[in-house]
C-alpha positions in Angstrom: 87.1 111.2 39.2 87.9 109.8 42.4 87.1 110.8 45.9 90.4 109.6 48.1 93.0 112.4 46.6 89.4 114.8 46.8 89.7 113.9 50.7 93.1 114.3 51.5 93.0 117.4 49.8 90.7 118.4 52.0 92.4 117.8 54.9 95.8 119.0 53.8 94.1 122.3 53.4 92.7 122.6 57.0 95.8 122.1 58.2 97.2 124.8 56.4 94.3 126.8 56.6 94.4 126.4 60.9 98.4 127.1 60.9 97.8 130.7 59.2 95.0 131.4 61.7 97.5 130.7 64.7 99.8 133.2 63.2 97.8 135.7 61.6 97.6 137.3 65.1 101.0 136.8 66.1 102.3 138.6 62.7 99.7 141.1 63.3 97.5 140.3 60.4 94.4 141.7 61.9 95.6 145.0 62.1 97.1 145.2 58.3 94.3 146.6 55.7 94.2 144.3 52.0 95.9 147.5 50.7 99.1 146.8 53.1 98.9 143.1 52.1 99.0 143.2 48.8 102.0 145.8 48.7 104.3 143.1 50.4 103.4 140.7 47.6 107.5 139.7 47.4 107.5 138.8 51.0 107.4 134.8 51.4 107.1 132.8 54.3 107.8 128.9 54.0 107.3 129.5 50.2 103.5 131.4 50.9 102.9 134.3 49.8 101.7 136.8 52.3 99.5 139.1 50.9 97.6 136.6 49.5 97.3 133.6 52.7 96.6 136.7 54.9 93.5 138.1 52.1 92.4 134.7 52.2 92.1 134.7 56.3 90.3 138.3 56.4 88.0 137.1 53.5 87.1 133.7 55.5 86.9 135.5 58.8 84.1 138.0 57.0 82.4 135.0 55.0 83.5 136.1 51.9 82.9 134.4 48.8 85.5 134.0 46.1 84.3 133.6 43.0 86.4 130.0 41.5 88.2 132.2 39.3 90.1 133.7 42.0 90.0 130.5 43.7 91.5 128.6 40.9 94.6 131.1 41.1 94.8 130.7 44.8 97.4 128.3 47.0 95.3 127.5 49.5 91.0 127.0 50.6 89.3 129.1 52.9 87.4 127.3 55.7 83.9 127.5 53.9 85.1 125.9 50.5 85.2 122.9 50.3 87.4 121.4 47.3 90.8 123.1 47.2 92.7 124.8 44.5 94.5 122.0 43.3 91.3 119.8 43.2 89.5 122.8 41.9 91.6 123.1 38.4 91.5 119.2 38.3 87.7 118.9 38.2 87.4 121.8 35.6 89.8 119.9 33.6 87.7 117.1 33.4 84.8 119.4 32.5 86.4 120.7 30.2 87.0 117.2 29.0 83.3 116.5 28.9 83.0 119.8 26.8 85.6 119.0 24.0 84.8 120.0 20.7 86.8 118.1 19.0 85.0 114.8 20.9 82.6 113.2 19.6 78.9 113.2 21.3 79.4 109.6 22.3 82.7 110.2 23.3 81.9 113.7 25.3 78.7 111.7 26.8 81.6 108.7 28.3 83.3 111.1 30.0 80.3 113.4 31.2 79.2 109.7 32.6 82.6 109.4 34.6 82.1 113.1 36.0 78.6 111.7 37.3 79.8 108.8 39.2 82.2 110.9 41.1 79.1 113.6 41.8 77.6 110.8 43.4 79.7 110.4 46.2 80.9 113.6 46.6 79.1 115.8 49.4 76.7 118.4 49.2 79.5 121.1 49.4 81.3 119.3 46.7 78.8 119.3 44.1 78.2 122.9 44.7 81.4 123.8 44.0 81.1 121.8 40.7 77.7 123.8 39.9 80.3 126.8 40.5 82.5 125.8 38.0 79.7 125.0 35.5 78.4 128.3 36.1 81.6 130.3 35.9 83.6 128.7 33.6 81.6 128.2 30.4 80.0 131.2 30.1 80.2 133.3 26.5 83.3 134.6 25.2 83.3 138.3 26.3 85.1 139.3 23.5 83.3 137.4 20.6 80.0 138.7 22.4 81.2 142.5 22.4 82.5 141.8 18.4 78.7 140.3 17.7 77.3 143.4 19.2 79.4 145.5 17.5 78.8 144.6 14.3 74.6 143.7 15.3 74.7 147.7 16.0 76.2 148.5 12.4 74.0 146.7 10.7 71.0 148.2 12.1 72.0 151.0 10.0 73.0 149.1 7.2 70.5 147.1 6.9 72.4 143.9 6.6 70.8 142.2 9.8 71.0 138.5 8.7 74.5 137.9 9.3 74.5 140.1 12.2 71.7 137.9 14.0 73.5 134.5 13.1 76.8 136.0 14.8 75.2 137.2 17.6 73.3 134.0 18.3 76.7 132.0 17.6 78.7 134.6 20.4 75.6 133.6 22.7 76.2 130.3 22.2 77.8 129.2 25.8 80.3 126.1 26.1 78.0 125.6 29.2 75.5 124.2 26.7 77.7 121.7 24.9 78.6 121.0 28.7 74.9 120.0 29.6 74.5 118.4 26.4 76.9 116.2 26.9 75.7 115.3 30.1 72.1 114.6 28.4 74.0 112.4 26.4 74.6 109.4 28.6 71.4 106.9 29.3 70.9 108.0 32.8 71.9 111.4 32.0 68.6 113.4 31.7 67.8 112.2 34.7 71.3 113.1 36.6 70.6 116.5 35.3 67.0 117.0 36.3 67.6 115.3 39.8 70.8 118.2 40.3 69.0 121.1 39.2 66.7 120.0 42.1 69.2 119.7 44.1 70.5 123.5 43.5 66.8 125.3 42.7 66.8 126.2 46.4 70.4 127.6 46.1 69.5 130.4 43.5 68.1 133.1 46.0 71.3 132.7 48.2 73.7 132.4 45.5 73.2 134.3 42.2 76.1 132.8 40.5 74.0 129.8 39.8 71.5 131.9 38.0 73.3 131.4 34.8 73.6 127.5 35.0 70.3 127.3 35.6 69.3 129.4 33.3 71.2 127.3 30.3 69.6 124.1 31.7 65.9 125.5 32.0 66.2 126.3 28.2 67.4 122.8 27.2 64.7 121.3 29.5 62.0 123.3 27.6 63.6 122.0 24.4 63.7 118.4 25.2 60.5 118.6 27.0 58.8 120.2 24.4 54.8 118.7 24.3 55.6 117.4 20.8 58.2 114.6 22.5 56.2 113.7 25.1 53.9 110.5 25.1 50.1 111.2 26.9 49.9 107.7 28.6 46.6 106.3 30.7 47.9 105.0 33.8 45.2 102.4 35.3 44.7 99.7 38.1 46.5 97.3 36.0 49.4 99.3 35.3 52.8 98.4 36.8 53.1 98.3 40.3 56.2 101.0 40.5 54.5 103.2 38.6 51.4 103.1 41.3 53.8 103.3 44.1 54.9 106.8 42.1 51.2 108.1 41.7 51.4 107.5 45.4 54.5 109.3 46.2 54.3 112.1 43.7 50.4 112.9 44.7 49.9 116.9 45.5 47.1 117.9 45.8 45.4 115.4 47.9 47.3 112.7 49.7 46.5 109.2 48.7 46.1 107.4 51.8 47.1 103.4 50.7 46.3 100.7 47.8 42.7 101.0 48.6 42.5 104.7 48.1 44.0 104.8 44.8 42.5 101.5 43.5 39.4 103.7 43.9 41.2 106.6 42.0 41.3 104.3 39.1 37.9 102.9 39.1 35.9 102.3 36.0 34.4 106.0 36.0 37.9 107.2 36.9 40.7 108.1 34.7 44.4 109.6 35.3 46.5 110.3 32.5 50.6 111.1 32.5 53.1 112.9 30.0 55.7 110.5 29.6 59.3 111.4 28.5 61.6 108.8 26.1 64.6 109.5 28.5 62.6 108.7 31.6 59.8 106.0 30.3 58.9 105.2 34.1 58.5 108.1 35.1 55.2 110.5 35.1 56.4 113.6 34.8 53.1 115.4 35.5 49.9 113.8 35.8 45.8 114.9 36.1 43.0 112.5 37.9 39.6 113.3 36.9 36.1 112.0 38.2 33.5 111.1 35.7 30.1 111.8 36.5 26.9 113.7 35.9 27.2 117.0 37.7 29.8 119.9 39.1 31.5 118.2 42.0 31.2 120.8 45.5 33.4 118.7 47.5 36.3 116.7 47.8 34.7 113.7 50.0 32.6 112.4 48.0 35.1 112.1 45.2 37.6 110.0 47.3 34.5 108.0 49.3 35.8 104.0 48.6 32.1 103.1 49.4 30.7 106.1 46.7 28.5 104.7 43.9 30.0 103.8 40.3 28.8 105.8 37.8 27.5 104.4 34.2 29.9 105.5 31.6 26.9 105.8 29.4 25.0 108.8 31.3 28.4 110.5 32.6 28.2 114.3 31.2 30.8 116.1 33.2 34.9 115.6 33.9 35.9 116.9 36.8 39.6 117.3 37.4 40.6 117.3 40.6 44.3 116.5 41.0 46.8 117.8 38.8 50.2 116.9 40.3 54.0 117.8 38.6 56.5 115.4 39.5 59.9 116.8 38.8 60.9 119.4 40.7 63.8 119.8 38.8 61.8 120.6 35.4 60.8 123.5 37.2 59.3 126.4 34.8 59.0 123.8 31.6 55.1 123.9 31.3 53.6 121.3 30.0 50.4 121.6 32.4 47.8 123.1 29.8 48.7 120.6 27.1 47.9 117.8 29.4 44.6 119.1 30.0 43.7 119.9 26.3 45.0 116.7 25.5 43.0 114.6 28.1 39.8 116.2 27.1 40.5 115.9 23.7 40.8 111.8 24.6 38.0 111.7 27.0 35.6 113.5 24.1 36.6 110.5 21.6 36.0 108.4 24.2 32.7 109.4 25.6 30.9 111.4 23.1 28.5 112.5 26.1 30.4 114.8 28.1 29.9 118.1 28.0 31.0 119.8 30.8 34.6 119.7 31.6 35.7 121.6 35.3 38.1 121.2 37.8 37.4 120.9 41.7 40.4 123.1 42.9 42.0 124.2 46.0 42.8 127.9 46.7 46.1 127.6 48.8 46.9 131.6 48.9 43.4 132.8 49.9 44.3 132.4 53.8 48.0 134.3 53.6 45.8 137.2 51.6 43.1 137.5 54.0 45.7 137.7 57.2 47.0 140.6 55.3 44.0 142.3 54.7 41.8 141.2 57.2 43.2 139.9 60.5 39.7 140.3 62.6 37.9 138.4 59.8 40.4 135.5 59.7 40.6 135.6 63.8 36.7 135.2 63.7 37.1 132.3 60.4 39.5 130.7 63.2 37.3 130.8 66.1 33.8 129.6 64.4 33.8 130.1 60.3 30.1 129.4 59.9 29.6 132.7 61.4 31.3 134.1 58.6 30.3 131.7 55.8 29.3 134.8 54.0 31.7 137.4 54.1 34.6 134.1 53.4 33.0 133.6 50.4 33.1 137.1 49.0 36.3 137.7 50.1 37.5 134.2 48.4 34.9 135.8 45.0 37.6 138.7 45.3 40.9 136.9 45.7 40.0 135.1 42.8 38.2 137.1 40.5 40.1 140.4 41.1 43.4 139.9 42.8 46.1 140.1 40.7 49.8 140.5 40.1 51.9 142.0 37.2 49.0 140.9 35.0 48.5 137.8 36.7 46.2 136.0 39.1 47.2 136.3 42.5 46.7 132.6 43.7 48.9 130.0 41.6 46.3 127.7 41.2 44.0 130.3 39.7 46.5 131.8 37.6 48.0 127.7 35.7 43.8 127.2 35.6 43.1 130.9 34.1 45.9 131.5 32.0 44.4 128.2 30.0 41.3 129.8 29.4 39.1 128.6 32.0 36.8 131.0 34.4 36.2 131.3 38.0 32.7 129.7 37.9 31.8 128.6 41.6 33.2 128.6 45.1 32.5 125.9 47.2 31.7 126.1 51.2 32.8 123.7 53.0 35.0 121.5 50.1 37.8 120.3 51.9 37.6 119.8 55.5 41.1 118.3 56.2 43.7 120.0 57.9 45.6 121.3 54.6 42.4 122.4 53.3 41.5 124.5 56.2 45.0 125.9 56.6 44.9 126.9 53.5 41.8 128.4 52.8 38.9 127.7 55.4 37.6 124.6 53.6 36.7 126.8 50.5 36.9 125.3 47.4 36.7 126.6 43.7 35.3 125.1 40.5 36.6 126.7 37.7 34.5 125.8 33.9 36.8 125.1 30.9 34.2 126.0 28.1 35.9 124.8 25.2 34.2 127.6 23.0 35.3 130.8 24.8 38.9 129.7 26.2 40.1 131.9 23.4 37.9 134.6 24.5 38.7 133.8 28.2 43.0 134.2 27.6 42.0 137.5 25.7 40.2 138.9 28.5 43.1 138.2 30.7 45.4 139.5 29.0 43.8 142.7 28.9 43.6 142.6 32.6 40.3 141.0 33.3 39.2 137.6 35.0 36.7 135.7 33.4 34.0 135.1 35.9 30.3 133.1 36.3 27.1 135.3 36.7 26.8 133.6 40.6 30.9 135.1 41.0 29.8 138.3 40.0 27.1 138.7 42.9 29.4 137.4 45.3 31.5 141.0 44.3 28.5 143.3 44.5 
C-alpha cells in the first residue's frame, strides 16, 4: 500500500469537505432536521447527493462517529476521519487480501507483510482507521451465528449437543482471526502485532469498537504465549550487551541507575531470569531479579548498595525477589508472571540445595490513593512528619493489605499478582523505600510477602473463599 494516492485523498476531501461547509448555511442546511434531508434524497447538486453531504456536515459539526460501514457507503470524509471513502474500501480490500481463504499461509503472511509496511508510515489517525476496519469488518457471520444458536438450543432438548457445540464454535469462528493470523505469519509479524495493540490499549475506554479486535488478539496472544512455548533464560553480566541495555530500559520497579548499578544486579549472589519467546528471541518479555542471602530483606538500600558485601553461595538460605518487571505492554492480560516465579525457584532449589525461604521485598503502590480516601487527616499528618504516625501507617497498610479487597480480589495489584500465587502477607516494612516513588506511593512502607511452597495451595483456597492469608505479626497489626 502506498501513501502518495492515501495523501492526495486526503486533501481532495478537505476541499470538498470546506466547499459544503461554505454553503451549508447559504442553502440553509442548519435549519433542515436529518428527517428533511433524507426525504430530498433525488435532489443532486454538482452530482452530490444532498441528504447525505448535508448528514455528513451535521454529524461532523456534533463529533459524530460513523461507524466504517456507513463510511465505506459514503462520497465524501468528515473533518475528523482521516482516510476517505475511496481509500477506505481500498485498504479493506487489501485486508481482505491478507484474509483469503483460498491463500495459502505463506502467501496470506506476504501480503499481511505489505499491509505492514504501509502501517508504518501512515499516521496515527491512519492506523486507527485500519484498527476500525479490523474491528468492524471481520466480525462473525450474523446469520451463521443465529443458525448455530438455533440449532445449539434444539439440541439441548435433544440431547444431541456434539454437533451443536462444533457448529457453534465454527459460527464463532471470526475472519478477524485468520486476519491476525496471517499477520503472525510474517517474521517480524508477532512483533508488528504486539507493538499495535500497544499502540491502541489506550484507545479502548474511548472507543468501544476496538473492544472486539482486541479482544480476538488477547486470545491469540495467550495461545502463542502459552508458558509451555516460552524459554526460562538466565540473563547475566556476560550476556549480550542489547539485551542489558533492555534490562535497563524495561526496569519497573526500581530504576536502574547506569552500568554500575546493574553490574551489581547481576553479581555472583545475584540472579535475574527472563521468559523468552521463539518469535521475539531478544526480547525479555517479563523478567524477576532476586537477591540471595541469609535473611528476610526490610529495605530496598541495602539490596542495590554497589559497596554491599558478597554473600557466599554456600551459606545463602533465602531468595528474595524484588523486581518483577513485564516488558510488553502490548501482551497486556497474557499472564505468564506466576510461572516465572514457580519456575525460578524451582531452578534456584536445584541449584542451591540450601535455600529455604523464598519472599519477595515488594512495593505497595495503592496504599496512599486508599488512605486519601479514607483518611485525609492521617495522610495530611504522614505528609507533614510520618514518624509521628509510624504506628497507625502500619496498621492501616496491615489493613489495605490483609483485608481490602475487590470483587474477590486484593485491592492493591501488587498484593493481588503476589496473592493470587499463593503467597501471604507476612511483614510490612517501615521505612523500605525512601525515594521519591516509594514515598508517593506509600510512605516508604514496604511489604514482604512469604511463598511457602507447602501451603500455596492452602493459601489460593483461602482466597478464593474470600480470605487473605496473613503472618501471626500481620494479625496484631489488625487488632
Amino acid at each position: 500500500m502506498d501513501t502518495e494516492p492515501l495523501a492526495q485523498s486526503t486533501s481532495r476531501g478537505s476541499q470538498a469537505g470546506s466547499w459544503l461547509r461554505r454553503h451549508a448555511v447559504k442553502l440553509g442546511w442548519q435549519k433542515i432536521d436529518k428527517t428533511t434531508l433524507i426525504s430530498k434524497e433525488k435532489q443532486h447538486i454538482a452530482g452530490i447527493d444532498i441528504a447525505q453531504s448535508a448528514i455528513d456536515i451535521i454529524a461532523t459539526t456534533d463529533h459524530a462517529m460513523r461507524s466504517t460501514n456507513e463510511r465505506l457507503k459514503a462520497s465524501l470524509k468528515q473533518k475528523h476521519e482521516a482516510l476517505s471513502p475511496r481509500v477506505l474500501r481500498r485498504t479493506l480490500l487489501e485486508l481482505k487480501a491478507v484474509a483469503d481463504p483460498q491463500v495459502s499461509e505463506v502467501e496470506g503472511g506476504r501480503r499481511a507483510q505489505g499491509v505492514a509496511k504501509w502501517y508504518a508510515k501512515a499516521s496515527s489517525h491512519e492506523q486507527r482507521d485500519m484498527w476500525l476496519l479490523m474491528s468492524e469488518q471481520f466480525a462473525p457471520d450474523a446469520a451463521q451465528l443465529r443458525k448455530a444458536r438455533e440449532q445449539y438450543e434444539s439440541a439441548l432438548i435433544s440431547g444431541d449437543l456434539g454437533l451443536a457445540e462444533v457448529a457453534m464454535h465454527k459460527s464463532l469462528t471470526s475472519p478477524r482471526k485468520r486476519l491476525l493470523q496471517r499477520f503472525a505469519a510474517f517474521p517480524e509479524g508477532m512483533r508488528f502485532l504486539i507493538e499495535m495493540r500497544t499502540q491502541w490499549l489506550p484507545e479502548l475506554k474511548k472507543d468501544r469498537r476496538l473492544l472486539a479486535l482486541d479482544a480476538e488478539l488477547e486470545v491469540l496472544l495467550s495461545t502463542w504465549f502459552d508458558v509451555a512455548f516460552l524459554e526460562l533464560r538466565r540473563i547475566s553480566w556476560d550476556s549480550p550487551a542489547s539485551l542489558l541495555e533492555k534490562l535497563i530500559r524495561y526496569e519497573a520497579v526500581h530504576d536502574i541507575k547506569g552500568w554500575m548499578d546493574l553490574k551489581n544486579r547481576l553479581d555472583s549472589d545475584r540472579r535475574c531470569y527472563g521468559f523468552f519467546h521463539a518469535k521475539l528471541p531478544d526480547e525479555p518479555l517479563i523478567f524477576v531479579e532476586v537477591a540471595l542471602g541469609d535473611e528476610m530483606a526490610s529495605g530496598i538500600l541495602p539490596l542495590l548498595d554497589e559497596q554491599a558485601k558478597v554473600h557466599d553461595l554456600k551459606a545463602v538460605t533465602t531468595a528474595i525477589f524484588y523486581s518483577i518487571s513485564n516488558t510488553q505492554t502490548g501482551l497486556r492480560g497474557v499472564g505468564f508472571g506466576d510461572s516465572l516465579i514457580k519456575r525460578v525457584v524451582e531452578t534456584l532449589k536445584t541449584e542451591l540445595p540450601k535455600l529455604k525461604v523464598f519472599a519477595t521485598l515488594s512495593p505497595i503502590p495503592g496504599f496512599r490513593a486508599w488512605l486519601t480516601k479514607i483518611d485525609a487527616p492521617l495522610v495530611a499528618q504522614a505528609d507533614a512528619n510520618a514518624e509521628t504516625v509510624k504506628q497507625e501507617l502500619t496498621s492501616r497498610a496491615a489493613q489495605y493489605l490483609a483485608q481490602e479487597m475487590r470483587d474477590g480480589q486484593p485491592l492493591d495489584a501488587v498484593a493481588k499478582f503476589h496473592l493470587g500465587n499463593g503467597s501471604r502477607v507476612e511483614r510490612i516494612n517501615w521505612a523500605a523505600d525512601p525515594s521519591a516513588k516509594g514515598t508517593k506511593q506509600s510512605f516508604g512502607l514496604m511489604v514482604n510477602y512469604l511463598y511457602d511452597l507447602k501451603q500455596i495451595d492452602k493459601h489460593r483456597q483461602s482466597l478464593a473463599a474470600g480470605k487473605i492469608a496473613c503472618s501471626a505479626d500481620i494479625k496484631k497489626l489488625l487488632n
